[in-house]
C-alpha positions as a printed NumPy array, in Angstrom:
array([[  0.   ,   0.   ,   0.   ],
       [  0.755,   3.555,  -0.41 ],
       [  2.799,   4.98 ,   2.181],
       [  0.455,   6.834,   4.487],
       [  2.86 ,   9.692,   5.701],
       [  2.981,  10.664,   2.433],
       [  2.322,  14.939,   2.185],
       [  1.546,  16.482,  -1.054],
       [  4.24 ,  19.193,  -3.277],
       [  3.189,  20.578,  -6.129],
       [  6.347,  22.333,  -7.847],
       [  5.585,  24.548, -10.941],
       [  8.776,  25.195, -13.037],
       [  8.374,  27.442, -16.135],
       [ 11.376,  28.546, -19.107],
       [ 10.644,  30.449, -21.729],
       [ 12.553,  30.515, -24.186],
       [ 12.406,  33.738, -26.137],
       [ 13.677,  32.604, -29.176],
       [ 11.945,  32.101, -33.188],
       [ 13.496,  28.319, -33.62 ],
       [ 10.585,  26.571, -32.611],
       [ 12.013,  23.618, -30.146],
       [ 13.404,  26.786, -28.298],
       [  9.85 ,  28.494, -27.594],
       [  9.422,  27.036, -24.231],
       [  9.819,  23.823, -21.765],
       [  7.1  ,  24.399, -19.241],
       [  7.876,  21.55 , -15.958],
       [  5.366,  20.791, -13.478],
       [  6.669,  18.64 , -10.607],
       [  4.921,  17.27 ,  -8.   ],
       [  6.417,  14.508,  -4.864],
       [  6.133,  13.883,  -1.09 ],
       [  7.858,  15.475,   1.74 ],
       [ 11.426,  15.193,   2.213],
       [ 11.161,  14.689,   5.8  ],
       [  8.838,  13.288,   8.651],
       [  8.166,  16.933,   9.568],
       [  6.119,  17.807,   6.884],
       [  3.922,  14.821,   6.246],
       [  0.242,  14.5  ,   5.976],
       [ -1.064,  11.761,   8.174],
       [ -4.609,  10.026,   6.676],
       [ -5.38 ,   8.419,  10.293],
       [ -5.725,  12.147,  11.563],
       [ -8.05 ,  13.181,   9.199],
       [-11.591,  13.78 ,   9.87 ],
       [-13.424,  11.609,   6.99 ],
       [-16.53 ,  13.245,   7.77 ],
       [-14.948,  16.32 ,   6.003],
       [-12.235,  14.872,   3.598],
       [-11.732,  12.021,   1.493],
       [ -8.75 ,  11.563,   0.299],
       [ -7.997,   9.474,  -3.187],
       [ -4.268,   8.368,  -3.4  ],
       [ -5.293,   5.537,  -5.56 ],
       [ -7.048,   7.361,  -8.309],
       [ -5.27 ,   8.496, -11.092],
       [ -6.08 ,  12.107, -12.143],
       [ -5.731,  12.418, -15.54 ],
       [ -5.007,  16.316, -16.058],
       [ -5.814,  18.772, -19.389],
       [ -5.014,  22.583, -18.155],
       [ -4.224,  25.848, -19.431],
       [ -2.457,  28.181, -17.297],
       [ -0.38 ,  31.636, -16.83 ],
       [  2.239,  32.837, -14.316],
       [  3.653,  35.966, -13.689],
       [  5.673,  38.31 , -11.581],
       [  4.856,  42.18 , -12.797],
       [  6.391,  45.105, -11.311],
       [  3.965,  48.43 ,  -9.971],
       [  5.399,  51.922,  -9.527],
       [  3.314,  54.074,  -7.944],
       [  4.436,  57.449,  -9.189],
       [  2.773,  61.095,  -7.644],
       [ -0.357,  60.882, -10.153],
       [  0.057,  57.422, -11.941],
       [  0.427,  53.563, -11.777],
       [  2.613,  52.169, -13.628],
       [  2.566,  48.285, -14.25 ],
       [  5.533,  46.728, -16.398],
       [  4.248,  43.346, -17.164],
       [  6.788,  40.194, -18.225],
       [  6.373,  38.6  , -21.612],
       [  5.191,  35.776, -20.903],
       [  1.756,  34.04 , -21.684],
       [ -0.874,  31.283, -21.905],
       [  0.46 ,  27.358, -21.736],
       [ -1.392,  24.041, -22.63 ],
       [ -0.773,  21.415, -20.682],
       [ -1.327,  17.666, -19.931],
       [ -0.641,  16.315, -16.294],
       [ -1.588,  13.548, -14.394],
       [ -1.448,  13.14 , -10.049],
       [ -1.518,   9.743,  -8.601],
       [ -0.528,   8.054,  -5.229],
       [ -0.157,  12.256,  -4.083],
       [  2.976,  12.183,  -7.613],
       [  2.079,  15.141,  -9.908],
       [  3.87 ,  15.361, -13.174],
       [  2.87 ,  18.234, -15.833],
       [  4.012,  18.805, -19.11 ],
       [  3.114,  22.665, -20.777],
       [  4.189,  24.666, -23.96 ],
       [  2.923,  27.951, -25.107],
       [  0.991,  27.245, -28.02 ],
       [  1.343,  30.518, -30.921],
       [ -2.147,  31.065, -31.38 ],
       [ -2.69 ,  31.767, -27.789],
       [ -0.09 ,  34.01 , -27.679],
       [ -0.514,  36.225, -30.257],
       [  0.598,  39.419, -28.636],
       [  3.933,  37.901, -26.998],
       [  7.055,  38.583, -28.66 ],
       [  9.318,  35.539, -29.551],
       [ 12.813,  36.899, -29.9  ],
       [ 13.37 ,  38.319, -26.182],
       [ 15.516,  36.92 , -23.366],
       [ 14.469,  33.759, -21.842],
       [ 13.007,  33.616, -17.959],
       [ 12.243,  30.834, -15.59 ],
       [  9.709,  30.515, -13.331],
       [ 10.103,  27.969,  -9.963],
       [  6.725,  27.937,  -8.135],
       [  5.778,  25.567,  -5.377],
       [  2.994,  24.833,  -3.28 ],
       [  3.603,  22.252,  -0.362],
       [ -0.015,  21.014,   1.078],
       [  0.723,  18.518,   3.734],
       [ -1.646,  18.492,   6.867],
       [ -1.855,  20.956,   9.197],
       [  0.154,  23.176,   6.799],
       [  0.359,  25.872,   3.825],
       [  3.844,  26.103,   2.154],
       [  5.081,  28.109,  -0.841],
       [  8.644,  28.674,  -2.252],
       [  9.325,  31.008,  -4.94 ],
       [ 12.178,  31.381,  -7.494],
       [ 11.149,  33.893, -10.052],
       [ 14.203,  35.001, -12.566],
       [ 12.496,  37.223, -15.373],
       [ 14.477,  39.462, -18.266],
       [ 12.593,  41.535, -20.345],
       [  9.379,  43.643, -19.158],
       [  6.768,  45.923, -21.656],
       [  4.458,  48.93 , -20.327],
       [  1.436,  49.589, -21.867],
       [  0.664,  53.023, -23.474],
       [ -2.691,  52.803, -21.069],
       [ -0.549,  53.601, -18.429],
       [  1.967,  56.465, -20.327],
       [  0.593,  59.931, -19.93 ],
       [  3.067,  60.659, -22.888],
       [  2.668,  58.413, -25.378],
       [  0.833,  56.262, -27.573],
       [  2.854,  53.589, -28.076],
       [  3.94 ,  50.402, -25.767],
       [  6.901,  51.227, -23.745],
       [  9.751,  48.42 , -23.71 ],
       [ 12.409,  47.152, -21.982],
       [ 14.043,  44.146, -23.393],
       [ 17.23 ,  44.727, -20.795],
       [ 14.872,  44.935, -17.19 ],
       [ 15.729,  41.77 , -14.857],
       [ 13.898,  41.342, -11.887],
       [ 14.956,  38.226,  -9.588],
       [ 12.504,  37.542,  -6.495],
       [ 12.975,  34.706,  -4.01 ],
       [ 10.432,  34.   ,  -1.277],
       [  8.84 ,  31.519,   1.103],
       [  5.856,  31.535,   2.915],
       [  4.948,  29.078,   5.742],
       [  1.275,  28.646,   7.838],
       [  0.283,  26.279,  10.059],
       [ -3.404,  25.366,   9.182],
       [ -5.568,  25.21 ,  12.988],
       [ -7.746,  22.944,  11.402],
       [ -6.378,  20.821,   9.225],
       [ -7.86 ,  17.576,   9.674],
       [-11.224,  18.928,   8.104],
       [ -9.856,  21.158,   5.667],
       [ -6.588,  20.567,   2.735],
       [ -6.053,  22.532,   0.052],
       [ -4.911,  19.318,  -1.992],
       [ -8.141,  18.783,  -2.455],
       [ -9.372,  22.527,  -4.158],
       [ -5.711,  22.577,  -5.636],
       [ -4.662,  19.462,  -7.73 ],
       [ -7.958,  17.389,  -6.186],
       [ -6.275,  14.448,  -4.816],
       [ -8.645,  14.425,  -2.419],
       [-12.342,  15.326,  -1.775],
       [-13.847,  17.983,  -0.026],
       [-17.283,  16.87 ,   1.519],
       [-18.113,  19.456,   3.715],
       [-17.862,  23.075,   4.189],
       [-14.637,  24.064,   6.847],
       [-13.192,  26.746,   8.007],
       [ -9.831,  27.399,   9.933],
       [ -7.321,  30.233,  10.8  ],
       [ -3.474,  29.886,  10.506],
       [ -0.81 ,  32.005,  11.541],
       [  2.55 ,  31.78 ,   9.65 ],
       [  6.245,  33.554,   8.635],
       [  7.422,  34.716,   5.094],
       [ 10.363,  36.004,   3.93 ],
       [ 11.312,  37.414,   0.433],
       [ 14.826,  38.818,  -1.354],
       [ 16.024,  39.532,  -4.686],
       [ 16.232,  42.499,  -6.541],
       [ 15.237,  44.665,  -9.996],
       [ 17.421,  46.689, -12.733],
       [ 17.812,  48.106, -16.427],
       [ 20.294,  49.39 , -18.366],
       [ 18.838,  52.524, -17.486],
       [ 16.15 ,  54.314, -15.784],
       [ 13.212,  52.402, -15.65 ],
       [ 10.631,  55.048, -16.718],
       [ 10.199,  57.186, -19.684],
       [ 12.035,  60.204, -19.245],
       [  8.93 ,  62.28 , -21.186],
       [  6.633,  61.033, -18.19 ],
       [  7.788,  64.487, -16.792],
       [  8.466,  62.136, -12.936],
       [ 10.521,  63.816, -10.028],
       [ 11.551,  60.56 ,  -8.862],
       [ 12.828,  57.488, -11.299],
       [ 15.299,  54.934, -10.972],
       [ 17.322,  51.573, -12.509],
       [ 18.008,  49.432,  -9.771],
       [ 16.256,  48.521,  -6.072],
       [ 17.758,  45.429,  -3.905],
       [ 15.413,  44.058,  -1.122],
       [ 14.987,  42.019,   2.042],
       [ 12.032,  41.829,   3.988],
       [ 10.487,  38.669,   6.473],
       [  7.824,  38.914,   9.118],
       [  4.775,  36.915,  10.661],
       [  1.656,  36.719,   8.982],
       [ -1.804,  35.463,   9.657],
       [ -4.96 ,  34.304,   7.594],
       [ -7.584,  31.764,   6.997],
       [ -8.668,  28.808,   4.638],
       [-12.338,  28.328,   4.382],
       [-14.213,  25.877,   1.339],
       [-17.457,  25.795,   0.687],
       [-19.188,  22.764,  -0.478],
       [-22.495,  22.733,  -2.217],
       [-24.676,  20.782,  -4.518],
       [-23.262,  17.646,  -4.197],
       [-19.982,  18.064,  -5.006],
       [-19.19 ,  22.176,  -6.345],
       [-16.842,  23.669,  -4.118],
       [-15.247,  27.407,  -3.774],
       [-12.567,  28.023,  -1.68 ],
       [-11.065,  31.169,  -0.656],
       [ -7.492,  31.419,   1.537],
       [ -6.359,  34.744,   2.435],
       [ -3.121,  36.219,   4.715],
       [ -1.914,  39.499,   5.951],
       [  1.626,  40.016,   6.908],
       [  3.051,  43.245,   8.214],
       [  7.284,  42.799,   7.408],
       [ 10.406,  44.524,   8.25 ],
       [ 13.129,  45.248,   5.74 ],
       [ 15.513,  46.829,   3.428],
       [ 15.239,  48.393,   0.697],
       [ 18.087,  50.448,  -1.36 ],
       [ 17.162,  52.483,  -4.886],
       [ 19.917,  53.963,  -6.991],
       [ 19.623,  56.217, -10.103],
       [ 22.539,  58.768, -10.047],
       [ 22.644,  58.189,  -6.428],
       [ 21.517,  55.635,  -3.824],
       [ 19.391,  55.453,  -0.888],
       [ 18.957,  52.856,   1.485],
       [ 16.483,  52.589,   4.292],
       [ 15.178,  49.689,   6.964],
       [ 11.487,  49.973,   7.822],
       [  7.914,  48.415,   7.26 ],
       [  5.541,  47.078,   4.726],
       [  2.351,  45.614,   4.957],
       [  2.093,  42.516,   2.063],
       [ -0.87 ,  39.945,   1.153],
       [ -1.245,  36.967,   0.245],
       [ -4.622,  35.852,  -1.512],
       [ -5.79 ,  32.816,  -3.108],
       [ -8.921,  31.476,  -5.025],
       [-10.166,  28.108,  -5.913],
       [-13.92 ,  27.486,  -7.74 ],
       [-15.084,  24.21 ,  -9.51 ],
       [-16.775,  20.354,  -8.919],
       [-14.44 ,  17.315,  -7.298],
       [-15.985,  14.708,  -7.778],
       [-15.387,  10.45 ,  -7.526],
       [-14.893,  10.497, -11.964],
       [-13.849,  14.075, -13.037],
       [-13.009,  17.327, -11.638],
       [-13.723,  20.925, -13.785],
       [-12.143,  23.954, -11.703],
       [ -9.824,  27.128, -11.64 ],
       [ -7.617,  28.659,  -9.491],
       [ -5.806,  32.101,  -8.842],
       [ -2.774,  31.86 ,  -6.544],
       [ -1.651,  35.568,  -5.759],
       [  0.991,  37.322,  -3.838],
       [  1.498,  40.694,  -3.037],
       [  4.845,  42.316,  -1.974],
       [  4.832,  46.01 ,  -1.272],
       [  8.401,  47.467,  -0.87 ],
       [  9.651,  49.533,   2.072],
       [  9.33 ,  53.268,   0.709],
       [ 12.55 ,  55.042,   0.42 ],
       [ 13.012,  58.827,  -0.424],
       [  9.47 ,  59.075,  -2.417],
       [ 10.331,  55.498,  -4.237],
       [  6.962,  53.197,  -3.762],
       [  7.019,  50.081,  -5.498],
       [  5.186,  46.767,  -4.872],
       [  5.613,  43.351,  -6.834],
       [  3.07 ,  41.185,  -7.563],
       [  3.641,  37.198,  -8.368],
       [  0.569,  35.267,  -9.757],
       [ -0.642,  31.884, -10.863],
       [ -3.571,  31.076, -13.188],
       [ -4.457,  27.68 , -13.932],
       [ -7.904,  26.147, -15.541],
       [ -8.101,  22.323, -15.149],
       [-10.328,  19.583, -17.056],
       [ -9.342,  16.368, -14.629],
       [-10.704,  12.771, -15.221],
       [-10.145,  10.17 , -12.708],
       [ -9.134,   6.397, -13.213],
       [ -8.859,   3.754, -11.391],
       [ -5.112,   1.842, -12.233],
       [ -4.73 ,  -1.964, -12.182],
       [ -3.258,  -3.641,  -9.229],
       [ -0.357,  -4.425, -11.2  ],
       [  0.431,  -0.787, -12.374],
       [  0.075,   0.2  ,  -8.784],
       [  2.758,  -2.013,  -7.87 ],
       [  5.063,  -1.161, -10.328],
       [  4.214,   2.783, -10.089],
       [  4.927,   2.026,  -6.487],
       [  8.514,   0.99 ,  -7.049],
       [  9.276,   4.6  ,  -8.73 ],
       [  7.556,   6.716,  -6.852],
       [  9.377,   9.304,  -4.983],
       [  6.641,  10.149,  -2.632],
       [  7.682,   6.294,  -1.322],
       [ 10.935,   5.923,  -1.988],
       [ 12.507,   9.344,  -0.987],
       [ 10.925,   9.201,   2.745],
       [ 13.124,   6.206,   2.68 ],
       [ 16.285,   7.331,   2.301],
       [ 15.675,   9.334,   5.565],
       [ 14.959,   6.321,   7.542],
       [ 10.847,   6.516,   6.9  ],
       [  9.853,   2.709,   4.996],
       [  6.415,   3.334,   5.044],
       [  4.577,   0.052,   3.577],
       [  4.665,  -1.301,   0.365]])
């Protein structure tokens, strides 16, 4: 049998490759296996089955489209400014069985119509970790190349861009989830289990997030007439946080769930043009996340918006905030393997086989 101290990752990894050859346009990687550890492990004899069901032996069968981000807001004396990455929709096929979830994604050109192909390649790491009893997300985000849309230009007509902009953000975020025997976001996320009745519970967590942001040059437009503008910020900035998860379950199997955090952080922040400034304070961040469809025992239809806000620590007028998100649609159907492909799926697992290695053996 399936090891039962098994937790659930879900690890997204996007590349794209800005390039017009087409075996360069992109390699989209969707990883999912269990915890490395026993301290982050999701125990199935603790969980209230009056509220969750969960399905380690079905195998989910995934069709998904999906988008992921990181975008970069000024807030200037009379105008937002949002410089967005070039990035864009992917179409995927996945599959999630015995709490494994492997995805495969490319960005097809029709869907991207507006995207341009021969800009600098970026990579996306993105994971969610949903064991019991806890909400944990890591972050890697390594863009080059940003555009500005003339709707936010009070200047011009045109879109603004900036093929040379790099931003590089990395982050983690950690809750512990009061109630998690009769509530998981596995199930409203990659629906490895079932949901059967509404919950609700608080958690209180930490976060932490570095990295920083420059151009060749100043970031702006020089004929947006600013008194403030820059080409480089470097950050730091950790601090608790606190939220709640709460689903609701309805007509036999629909399901909307909505997890929300607010963390108040201290940090560093340093902006240099022709000079730089550096300061240590506050900022108040967010952390929001969305999750509407029907789980049910044969197929699953749903969508989901992961989305995290970072504002910066304000230095000498500078206010800047950066904003990571993750779309996904999913079409899921769910089968029910042979006893011999269980066995042998068994053997190559990692959610089995890596526990192992730090003294865990689980049952097989």
């Amino acid at each position: 049998m399936l090891n039962k101290n098994s937790g659930y990752f879900y690890s997204n990894f996007t590349i794209w490759m800005g390039q017009k050859k087409l075996f360069l346009l992109l390699i989209y990687f969707g990883l999912n296996f269990g915890s490395l550890a026993q301290d982050i492990t999701s125990d199935f004899d603790k969980i209230d089955t009056a509220y969750l069901t969960p399905h380690p032996e079905k195998f989910n069968l995934r069709l998904y489209v999906s988008r992921k981000y990181t975008d970069i807001v000024f807030n200037g004396p009379e105008r937002r400014y949002r410089f967005e990455p070039n990035s864009g929709l992917n179409l995927g096929l996945g599959f999630t069985y015995q709490t494994f979830t492997l995805n495969l994604a490319a960005p097809l050109g029709f869907m991207n119509p507006n995207r341009i192909d021969d800009w600098p390649s970026f990579l996306d790491l993105q994971s969610h970790i949903y064991p019991k009893n806890w909400i944990i997300d890591l972050f890697g985000q390594f863009y080059r190349g940003y555009r500005l849309d003339e709707r936010f230009l009070a200047n011009s007509e045109e879109e603004y861009l900036r093929e040379d902009m790099r931003v590089m953000l990395l982050g983690v975020n950690a809750n512990y989830v009061f109630n998690g025997d009769r509530i998981a976001l596995s199930a409203a996320y990659n629906q490895s289990s079932i949901q059967k009745k509404s919950a609700f519970s608080p958690f209180i967590g930490f976060e932490a997030y570095g990295g920083f942001m420059k151009g060749d040059s100043l970031f702006l437009p020089s004929n947006e007439d600013l008194p403030i503008n820059y080409r480089q910020v470097d950050y730091f900035q950790f601090g608790p946080n606190a939220g709640f998860s709460s689903t609701l379950v309805f007509l036999g199997g629909f399901y909307l769930t909505a997890v929300a955090s607010a963390n108040l952080s201290f940090g560093y922040s340093a902006w240099a043009n022709d000079d730089k400034f550096s300061r240590w304070g506050f900022a108040p961040t967010y952390f929001l996340r969305g999750f509407l469809g029907y789980n049910g025992e044969k197929f699953s239809i749903n969508g989901n918006y992961v989305w995290k806000n970072l504002n910066l620590v304000k230095n000498q007028g500078f206010d800047q905030e950066l904003n990571t998100g993750n779309f996904r649609i999913n079409l899921i159907y769910k089968l029910n393997p042979s006893e011999n492909f269980r066995r042998k799926f068994n053997k190559i697992n990692p959610v089995v086989w890596i526990p192992r290695l730090f003294g865990n053996k689980g049952e097989s």
